[in-house]
C-alpha positions, 0 to 999 in steps of 0.5 A: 500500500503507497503511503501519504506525505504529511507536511505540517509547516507551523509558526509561532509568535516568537522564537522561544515558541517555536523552540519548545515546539521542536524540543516537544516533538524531538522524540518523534526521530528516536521513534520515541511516541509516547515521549512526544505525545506527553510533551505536546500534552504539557502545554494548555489545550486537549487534543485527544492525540496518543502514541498509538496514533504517531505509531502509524507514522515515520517521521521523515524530517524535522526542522526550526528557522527561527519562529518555524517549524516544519514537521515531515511524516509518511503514513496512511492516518486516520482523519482523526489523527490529522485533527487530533495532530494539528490541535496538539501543535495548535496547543503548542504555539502554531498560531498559522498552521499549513498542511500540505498531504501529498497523495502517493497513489494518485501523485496529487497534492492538497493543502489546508490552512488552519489560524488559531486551531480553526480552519480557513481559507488561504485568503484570509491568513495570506498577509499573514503567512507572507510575513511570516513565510514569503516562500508560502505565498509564491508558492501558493501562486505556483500551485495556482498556475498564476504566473503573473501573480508570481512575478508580481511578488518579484516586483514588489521585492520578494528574493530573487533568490529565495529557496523552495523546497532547498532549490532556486526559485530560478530552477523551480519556475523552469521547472513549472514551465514558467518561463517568464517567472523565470526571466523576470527572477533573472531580471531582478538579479538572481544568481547562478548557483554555486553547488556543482550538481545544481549547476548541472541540474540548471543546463540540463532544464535549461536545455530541456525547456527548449526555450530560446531566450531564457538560454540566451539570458542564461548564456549572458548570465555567465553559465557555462553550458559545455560544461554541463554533464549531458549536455550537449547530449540532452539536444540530440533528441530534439528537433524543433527550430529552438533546438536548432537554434540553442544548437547554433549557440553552444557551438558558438560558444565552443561545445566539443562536437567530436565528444567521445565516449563508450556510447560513441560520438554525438553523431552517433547518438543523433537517430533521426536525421533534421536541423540538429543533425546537420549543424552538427555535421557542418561544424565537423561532426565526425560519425565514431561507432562504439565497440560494441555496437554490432552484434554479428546477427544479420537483420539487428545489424542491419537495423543498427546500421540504418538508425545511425545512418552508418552508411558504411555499414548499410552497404557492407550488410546490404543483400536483396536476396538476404532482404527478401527473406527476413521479416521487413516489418522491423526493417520498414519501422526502423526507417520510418523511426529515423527517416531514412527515406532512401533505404525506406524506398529500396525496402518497399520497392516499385510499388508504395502503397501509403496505406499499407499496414507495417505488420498483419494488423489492420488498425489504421494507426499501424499503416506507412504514413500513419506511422510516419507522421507519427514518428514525424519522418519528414523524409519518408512522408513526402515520398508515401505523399507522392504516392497516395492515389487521387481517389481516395477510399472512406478507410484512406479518409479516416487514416488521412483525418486521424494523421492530421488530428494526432498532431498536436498544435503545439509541438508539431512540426510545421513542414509535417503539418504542411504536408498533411494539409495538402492531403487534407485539402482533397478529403470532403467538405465535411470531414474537413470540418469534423478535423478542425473540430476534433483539434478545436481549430476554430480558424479553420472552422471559421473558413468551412462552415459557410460553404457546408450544407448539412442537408447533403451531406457527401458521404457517411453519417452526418454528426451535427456540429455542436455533437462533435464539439462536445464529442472531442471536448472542444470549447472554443469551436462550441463557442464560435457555433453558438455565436452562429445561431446553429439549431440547439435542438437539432438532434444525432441519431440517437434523437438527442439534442446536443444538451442531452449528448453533453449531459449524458456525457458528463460534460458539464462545462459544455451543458452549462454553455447550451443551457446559457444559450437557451436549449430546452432544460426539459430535452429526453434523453436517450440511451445510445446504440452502443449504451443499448447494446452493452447493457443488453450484452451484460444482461445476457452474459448474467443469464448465461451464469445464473444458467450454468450456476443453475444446472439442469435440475428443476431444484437448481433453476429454482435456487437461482431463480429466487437468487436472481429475485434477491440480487435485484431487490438488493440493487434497489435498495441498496445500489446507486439508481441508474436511469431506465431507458429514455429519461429527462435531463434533469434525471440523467444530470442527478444520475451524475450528481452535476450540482452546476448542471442542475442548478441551471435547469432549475434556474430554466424552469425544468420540470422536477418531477419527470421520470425516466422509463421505471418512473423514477425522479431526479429525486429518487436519483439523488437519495440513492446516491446519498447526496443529501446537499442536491436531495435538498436543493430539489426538495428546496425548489418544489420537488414532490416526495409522494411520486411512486415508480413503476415498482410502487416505491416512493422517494422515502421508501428509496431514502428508508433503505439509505440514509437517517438524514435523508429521512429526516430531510425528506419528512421535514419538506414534506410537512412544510407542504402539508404532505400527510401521507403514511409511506 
């Protein structure tokens, strides 16, 4: 079981405060408990902590600076130790108390703030805890991913070269990819560090960044990066413009471009061919092969050969007869991989077919120019481009489509993107619009939704617009269309509106936008085809087991049958209500639990008390859940208690077999509408 990471940072009014708090919890690193929890017991206040519950911990670190303490536990606690913990130490004398529980297992962080043992928001002691810590509040704006806020606190004076967490704040705002945080930290004077193995950290973020004019600075700042223990090997990989152009700096600054080591020379480690490549090349790169680097076996030699462009070597294995007996599979992805266009084109041949998959796998993912965009093999694209014939197949369309929409806008390179275009430009109307959505492009949606006519579509199954928007998450498409007037109740082909499909869906940010512009709050819901078919798949596979459970013997049919009885009347009472076939927005949205969602179809005056096919109300939906805030905020806005499903039962009957609470809730609303009725 991974364990949490507790960090208690606590501060005193003075120092001989925080003095006796480190002194009451010195113990803890002898593992001595029950030391620790009578001297934190010695100063005024309960707090109901014992040895058994520190037992539970391991004390990873603990420190005093001045009037602060900072207190590093490892462990899974209860809920209860972490109060009972933080009003012992509140007993002590930390007057401002912040816990930072780091969460292992999901990799996520939380933090809580606490003045006087209560707790607040962050806002409220934010003075404060500047006062006290200035590291709390950049950090807390770094956390927040509020870059402006941050350089603002340089601004204003904050340390340029303040510590976070025993690292530069310098290398912690390259570190959170906030570059001009760490421009203006350069700005206000902030100086390299001295330590040797920080220094290295630095050209190697620096390095990694791929951010030109920090390295630039960086370079005018004194730092020397040939000196750096990657570099210049930590480039190798990249083959931006930025790279390229840091490339060109490093050499001006007189990098060593024949470094040799046991893995061999820099054009040796350099696998792809570009910009990074050629520099290195025309500032006499010369190609060193290491020792080991060939195997004696045939077809992984070859492979090597080809990866590191070692031409030598390709001419020296190169055998057509050996060729053709091999498995080329491997040999088409190593070119691909590394762009060896030329070999690339003597593997396949005469005939190049782009859409050809690599190995026996009929995924589209898997075919030649797929991969090569894929692999962004500038090289070898444009030979599979020449290729493609003029009319192009619906399979060829989507591989096309896909190609393009894998591309991310923000590290794609511009001559790939270039190329796919061109191919793009030959592909329907509409599936170039269906593109542009699926990257939430809204330029290029802007230029093709005037020329489009739903009514004729050109081939396959339309998808209405918005539909799609909500499809691939894509909020500023979804804006531009509502700025267009489209049809909000224009329904897909599973008769839903485009504020069913999102609610439905979960999306509740986009919901919420359909809703603000005026789409029917009281929209059906149907189930998908896929949704149909997968519970009816369920529902057979449970037959199928109840059956062969059962045997053949009228007794065995009998047992399961009544088994079968029992386990549905326990989902009923006990389990999370799901919709029934085709159900009303406001059940699919308390089916969700989606507070905002609800909140707005209340606002737009949707119907309460509708029911989905068992004749069970958002109402009912919310009681199952346990969800005593939204049960309540529909009891608030009118809703009926007295509705009975299909199966007769009614929302008290749903609430009995749940929660106290939701059966007090429940009477309480029904008394103040003079509901009198015995359920």
């Amino acid at each position: 079981m991974s364990a949490n990471w507790y960090t208690f940072k606590c501060y005193c009014a003075n120092e001989n405060t925080a003095k006796k708090l480190y002194q009451a919890l010195l113990p803890l690193e002898d593992e001595n408990y029950g030391s620790a929890v009578r001297r934190l017991a010695s100063f005024p206040g309960k707090s109901g902590l014992t040895e058994s519950d520190l037992s539970e911990m391991y004390l990873e670190d603990l420190n005093q600076s001045e009037t602060s303490i900072e207190l590093q536990l490892q462990g899974s606690p209860s809920s209860l130790l972490s109060k009972s913990l933080t009003q012992a130490l509140t007993n002590a004398g930390a007057d401002l108390l912040v816990i930072d529980i780091f969460y292992d297992q999901v990799g996520e962080s939380e933090k809580y703030y606490f003045k006087n043992g209560k707790s607040v928001e962050y806002e409220e002691i934010e003075d404060e805890l500047a006062l006290v810590n200035p590291v709390c509040e950049i950090e807390q704006a770094m956390d927040d991913d509020d870059e402006n806020k941050a350089i603002l606190l340089l601004e204003n004076g904050l340390d340029p070269d303040l510590l976070i967490d025993d690292t530069p704040l310098l290398m912690q705002a390259i570190q959170y990819d906030m570059f001009d945080l760490a421009l203006a930290a350069l700005d206000a004077g902030a100086t390299l560090p001295e330590d040797e193995e920080l220094i290295d950290d630095l050209i190697n973020l620096a390095l990694e960044s791929d951010h030109l004019q920090l390295i630039s600075r960086l370079m005018e700042k004194g730092l020397d990066f040939t000196s750096g223990e990657e570099s210049p090997y930590c480039l190798i990989d990249y083959q931006s413009n930025t790279a390229a152009a840091i490339t060109r700096l490093l050499i001006k600054k007189g990098i060593d471009v024949n470094t040799v080591d046991e893995e061999g020379s820099i054009l040796w480690k350099i696998q792809a061919p570009g910009p990074i490549a050629r520099i290195f090349t025309k500032a006499g790169a010369k190609l060193v092969v290491p020792d080991d680097a060939y195997s004696g076996e045939y077809q992984l030699d070859l492979m090597t050969a080809i990866a590191h462009n070692h031409l030598e070597k390709i001419k020296q294995l190169w055998d057509v007869d050996k060729i053709k007996k091999l498995d080329r599979s491997g040999l088409i992805e190593t070119c691909l991989v590394h762009d060896r266009v030329q070999v690339l084109k003597a593997v396949l041949g005469k005939s190049i077919n782009p859409f050809l998959p690599i190995e026996n796998d009929t995924d589209d993912e898997n075919t030649l120019i797929a991969k090569a965009v894929g692999y962004t093999a500038v090289d070898c694209l444009s030979l599979l481009i020449k290729h493609v014939p003029e009319n192009l197949n619906q399979q060829q369309q989507e591989i096309i489509r896909e190609s393009y929409a894998a591309l991310s806008s923000d590290d794609a390179r511009q001559d790939i993107v270039d190329q796919l275009e061109i191919l793009l430009s030959r592909l329907p109307l509409l599936t170039r619009v269906a593109v542009a959505i699926q990257k939430d492009d809204v330029t290029a949606l802007t230029t093709l939704v005037p020329h489009v006519d739903p009514s004729s579509p050109e081939q396959g199954e339309y998808i209405p617009f918005l539909h799609q928007t909500i499809q691939w998450d894509a909020i500023q498409c979804m804006k531009f269309l509502l700025e267009q007037s489209v049809d909000l109740e224009e329904t897909d082909r599973n008769e839903n509106t485009a504020l069913g499909y999102a609610i439905s869906q979960g999306n509740t940010d986009m919901a919420v936008m359909l809703l603000k512009a005026g789409s029917n709050p009281d929209t059906l819901i149907h189930p998908s085809r896929e949704d149909l078919n997968e519970q009816a798949a369920e529902e057979q596979l449970a037959e199928l087991l109840f059956n062969a459970a059962a045997g053949s013997s009228q007794k065995g049919k009998k047992t399961m049958g009544v088994m079968k009885s029992i386990l549905g009347s326990m989902q009923d009472k006990y389990g999370t209500l799901k919709p029934a076939g085709n159900a009303p927005a406001i059940v699919i949205a308390a089916y969700h639990e989606d507070e905002e969602v609800i909140s707005l179809l209340l606002d737009a005056k949707a119907e309460l008390d509708q029911t989905d096919e068992q004749g069970r109300t958002a109402l009912m939906m919310l009681i199952s859940a346990e969800n005593g805030k939204l049960t309540e905020m529909l009891l608030v806005a009118g809703a009926q208690t007295d509705i009975k499903d299909n199966n007769g039962k009614s929302a008290m009957q749903v609430a009995k077999t749940r929660d106290k609470d939701l059966v007090r809730l429940l009477k309480k609303h029904s008394k103040k509408k003079g509901v009198f009725k015995i359920f």
